[in-house]
N, C-alpha and C positions, 0 to 999 in steps of 0.2 A: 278319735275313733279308730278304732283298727280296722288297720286293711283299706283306709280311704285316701284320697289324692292328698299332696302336701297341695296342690296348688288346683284349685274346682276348674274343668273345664269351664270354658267361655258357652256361653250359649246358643253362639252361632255352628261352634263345633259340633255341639250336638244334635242340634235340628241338621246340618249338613248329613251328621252320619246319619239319621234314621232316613234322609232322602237317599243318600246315596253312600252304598256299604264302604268300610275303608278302606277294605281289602281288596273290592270290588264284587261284582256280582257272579262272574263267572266263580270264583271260591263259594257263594251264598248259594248258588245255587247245585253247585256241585256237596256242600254240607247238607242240605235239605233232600238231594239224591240216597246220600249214604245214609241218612236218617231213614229213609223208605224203605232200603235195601236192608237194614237191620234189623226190621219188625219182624219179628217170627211170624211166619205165618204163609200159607201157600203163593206162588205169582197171580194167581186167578184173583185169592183174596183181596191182595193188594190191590191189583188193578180194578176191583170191582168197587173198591175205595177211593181209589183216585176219579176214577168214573162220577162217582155220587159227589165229590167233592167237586170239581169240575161242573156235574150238571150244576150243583146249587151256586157257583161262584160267576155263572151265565146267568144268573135270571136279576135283574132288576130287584133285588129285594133287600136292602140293604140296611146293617144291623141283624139280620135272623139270616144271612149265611150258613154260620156254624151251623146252626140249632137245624137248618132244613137238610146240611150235609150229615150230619149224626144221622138225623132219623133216618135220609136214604140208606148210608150207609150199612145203618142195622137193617134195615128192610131187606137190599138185596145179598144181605151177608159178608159185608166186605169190609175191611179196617177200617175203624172208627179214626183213626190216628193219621191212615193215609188219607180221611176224607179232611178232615181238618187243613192239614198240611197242604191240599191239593185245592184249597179255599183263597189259600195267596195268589191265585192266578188271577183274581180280582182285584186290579191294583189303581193307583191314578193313573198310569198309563194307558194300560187293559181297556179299565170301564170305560171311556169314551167312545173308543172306538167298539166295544164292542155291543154299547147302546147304539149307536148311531147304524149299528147294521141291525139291529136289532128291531129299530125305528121304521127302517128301509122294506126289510122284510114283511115287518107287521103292514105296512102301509101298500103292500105289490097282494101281501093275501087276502086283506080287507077289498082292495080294488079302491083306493083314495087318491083322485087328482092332487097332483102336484100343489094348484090353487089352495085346495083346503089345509094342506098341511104351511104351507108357508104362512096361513093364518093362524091357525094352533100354534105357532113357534111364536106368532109376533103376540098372540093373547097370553101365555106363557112369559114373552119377557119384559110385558107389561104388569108382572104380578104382584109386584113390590109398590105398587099404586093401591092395593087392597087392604094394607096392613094398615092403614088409615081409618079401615072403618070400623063398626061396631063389630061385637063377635059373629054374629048369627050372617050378616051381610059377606065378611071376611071368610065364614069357611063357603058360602055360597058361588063366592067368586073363586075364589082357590078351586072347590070343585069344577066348576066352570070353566078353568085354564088348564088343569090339571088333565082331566077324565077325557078328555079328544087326543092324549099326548099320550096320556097311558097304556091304554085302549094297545093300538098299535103295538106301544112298546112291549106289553106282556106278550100279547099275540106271536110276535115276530122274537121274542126272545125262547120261547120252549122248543122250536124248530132248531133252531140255534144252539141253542147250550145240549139238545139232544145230540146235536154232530158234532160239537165240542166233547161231548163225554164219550162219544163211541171211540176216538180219536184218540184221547187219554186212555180210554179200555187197552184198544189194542198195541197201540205204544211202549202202556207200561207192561203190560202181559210179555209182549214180544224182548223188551229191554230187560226187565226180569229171567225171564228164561234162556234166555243167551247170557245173562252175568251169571247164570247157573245158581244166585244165591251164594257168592262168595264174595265178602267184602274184605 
């Protein structure tokens, strides 16, 4: 074949590399910068893109990222490209931690004892006992472990991913307009 290895990467090389860049991250993340910066298009734009990408890459919904960071991002006018891109801030890293504040949150604005939720967690991680049963029983109990965990978690993620995107707004607005737009 042309243009292919004489010799195939190992397998482990390459799960290593999609975990961790080879060049490092500070390059990935300084190419994803200059990707930003090269978009034609106003500071405001862009930042209203990274914004929409941002809010959607805070919310709990995962698999329809993209698709909710598109639609904001045509909504309030702003790079489609920069929301995209501004989507990778949901990562395995990220998402934990930033369910977990998420969780916190939802659970201080609902007004939910401590008690209640440390049973949500342990009905939760008892869920893998339900895949035993019939279908109709199984999505009953899923919803049942599921819906006390959720709950919260939406609640407490829109507050959140709101001050994540404003954050991104004015960061990129501000870092755009002092690079002046020259890459």
């Amino acid at each position: 074949m042309l243009l292919a290895r004489r010799d195939p990467r190992p397998l482990t090389d390459v799960l290593l590399a999609s975990l961790w860049p080879t060049r490092g991250f500070r390059r990935s993340a300084r190419y994803v910068w200059l990707r930003l910066m090269r978009l034609a298009s106003s500071p405001e734009a862009l930042a209203r893109g990274v914004a929409a990408g941002l809010f959607a890459a805070s919310l709990p919904i995962l698999g329809a990222q993209i698709i909710v960071a598109v639609m904001l991002a045509f909504f309030v006018r702003g790079r489609i490209a920069a929301a995209v891109l501004a989507t990778f801030w949901a990562n395995p890293v990220t998402l934990p931690v930033m369910w977990g504040a998420s969780y916190g949150l939802g659970t201080l604005l609902l007004g939910v004892d401590g008690g209640q939720i440390s049973g949500d967690l342990e009905r939760l991680m008892q869920l893998d006992s339900a895949f035993g049963l019939p279908p109709a029983e199984r999505t009953a109990a899923v919803y049942a472990a599921v819906g006390p965990v959720a709950r919260p978690l939406v609640i407490g993620a829109v507050p959140l991913a709101a001050s994540i995107a404003a954050c991104g707004y004015f960061l990129t607005l501000a870092l755009t307009r002092r690079r002046g737009r020259k890459v």
